[in-house]
C-alpha positions as CSV (number, residue, x, y, z in Angstrom):
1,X,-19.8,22.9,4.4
2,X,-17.7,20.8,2.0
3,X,-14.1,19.5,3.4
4,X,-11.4,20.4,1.2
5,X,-9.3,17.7,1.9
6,X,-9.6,15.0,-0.7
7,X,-8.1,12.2,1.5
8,X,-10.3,9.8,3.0
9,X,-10.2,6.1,3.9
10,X,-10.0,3.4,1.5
11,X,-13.5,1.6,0.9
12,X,-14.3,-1.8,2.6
13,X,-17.1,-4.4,1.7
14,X,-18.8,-6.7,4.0
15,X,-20.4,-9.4,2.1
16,X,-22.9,-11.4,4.0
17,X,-23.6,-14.9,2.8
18,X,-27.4,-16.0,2.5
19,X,-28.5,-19.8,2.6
20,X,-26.7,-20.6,-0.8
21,X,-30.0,-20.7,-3.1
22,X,-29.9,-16.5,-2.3
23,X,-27.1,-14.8,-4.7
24,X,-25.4,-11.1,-4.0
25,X,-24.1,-8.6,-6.5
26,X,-20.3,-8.5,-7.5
27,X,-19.0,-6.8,-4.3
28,X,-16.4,-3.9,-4.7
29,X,-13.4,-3.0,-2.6
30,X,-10.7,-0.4,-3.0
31,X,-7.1,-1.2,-2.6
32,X,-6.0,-0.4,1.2
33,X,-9.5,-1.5,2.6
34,X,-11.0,-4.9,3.7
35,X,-13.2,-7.6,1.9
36,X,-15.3,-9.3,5.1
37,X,-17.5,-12.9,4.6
38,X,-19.7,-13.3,7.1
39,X,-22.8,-15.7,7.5
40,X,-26.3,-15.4,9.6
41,X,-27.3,-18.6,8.4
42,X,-28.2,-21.4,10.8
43,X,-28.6,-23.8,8.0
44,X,-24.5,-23.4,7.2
45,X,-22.9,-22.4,10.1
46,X,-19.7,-22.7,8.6
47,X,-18.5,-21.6,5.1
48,X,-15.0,-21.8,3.5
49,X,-13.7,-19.1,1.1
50,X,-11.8,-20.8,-1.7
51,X,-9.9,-18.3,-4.0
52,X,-9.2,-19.3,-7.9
53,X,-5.8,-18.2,-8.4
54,X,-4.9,-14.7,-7.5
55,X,-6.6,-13.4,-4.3
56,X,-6.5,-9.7,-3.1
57,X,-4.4,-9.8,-0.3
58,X,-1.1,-11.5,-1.2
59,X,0.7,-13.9,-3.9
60,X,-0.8,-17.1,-2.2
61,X,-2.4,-18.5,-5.0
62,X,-5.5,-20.6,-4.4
63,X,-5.6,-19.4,-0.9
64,X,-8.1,-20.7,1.5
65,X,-10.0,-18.9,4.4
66,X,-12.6,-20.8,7.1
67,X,-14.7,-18.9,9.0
68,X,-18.4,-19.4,10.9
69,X,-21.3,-17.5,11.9
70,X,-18.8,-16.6,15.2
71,X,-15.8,-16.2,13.1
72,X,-15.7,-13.7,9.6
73,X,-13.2,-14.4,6.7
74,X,-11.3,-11.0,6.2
75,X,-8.9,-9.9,3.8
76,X,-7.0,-6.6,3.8
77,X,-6.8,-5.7,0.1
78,X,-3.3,-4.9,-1.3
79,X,-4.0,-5.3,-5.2
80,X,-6.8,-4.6,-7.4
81,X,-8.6,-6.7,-10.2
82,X,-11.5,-9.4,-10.4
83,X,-10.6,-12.2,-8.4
84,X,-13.0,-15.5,-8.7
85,X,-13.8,-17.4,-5.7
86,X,-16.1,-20.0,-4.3
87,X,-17.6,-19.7,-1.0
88,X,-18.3,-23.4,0.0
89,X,-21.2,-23.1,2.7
90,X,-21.1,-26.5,5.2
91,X,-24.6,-27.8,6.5
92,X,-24.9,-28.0,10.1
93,X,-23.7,-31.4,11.8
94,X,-21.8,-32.3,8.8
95,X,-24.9,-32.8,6.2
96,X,-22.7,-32.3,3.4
97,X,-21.7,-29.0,1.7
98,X,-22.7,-26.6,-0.9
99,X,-20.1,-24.7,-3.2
100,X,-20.9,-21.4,-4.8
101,X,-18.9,-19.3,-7.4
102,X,-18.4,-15.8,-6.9
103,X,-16.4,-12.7,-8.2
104,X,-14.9,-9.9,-6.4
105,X,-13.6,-6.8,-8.0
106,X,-11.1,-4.0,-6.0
107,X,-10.0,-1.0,-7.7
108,X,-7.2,1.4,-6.5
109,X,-8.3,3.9,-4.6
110,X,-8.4,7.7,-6.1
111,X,-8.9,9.9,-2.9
112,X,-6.6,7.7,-0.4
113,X,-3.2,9.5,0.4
114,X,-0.8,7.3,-1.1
């Protein structure tokens, strides 16, 4: 049987980051949901999420999020667009770094009460 009521919670996107030689799809959020960085990796235990400008949960610009493979980075999304980022993934016992560039789109969200 199909609900009639149209309301239903925003979407959320979990975005688990691979040894950075792997790359993922643009990930999509909707406004009033989360955006969640997470890593398995034993290589980089550690990753930073560096935001370009604008990010999608407030007006810090060029806001910057740690987290670890015990510790996610997330975001409640208040505002939609792209937003660019780069996820800087940190080799175990400080071996150094690796920086990749990413985009994340969130778009309002049509069936969420308002």
């Amino acid at each position: 049987m199909k609900s009639k009521n149209k309301h239903r919670n925003p979407l959320s996107v979990v975005i688990t980051l691979p040894d950075p030689d792997n790359f993922a799809a643009l990930p999509i959020a909707e406004v009033g949901g989360t955006m969640e960085w997470r890593t398995d990796s034993v290589n980089y235990p550690d990753f930073e999420v560096h935001f370009k400008g604008e990010n999608p949960e407030d007006d810090t610009l060029n806001l910057v999020r740690k987290g670890s493979r015990q510790q996610p980075v997330v975001l409640r999304v208040t505002k939609a667009g792209t937003f660019e980022y780069t996820v800087r993934h940190c080799k175990k016992n400080g071996g150094g770094f690796i920086d990749v560039s990413f985009a994340g789109r969130v778009v309002p969200c049509p069936h969420c009460p308002p």
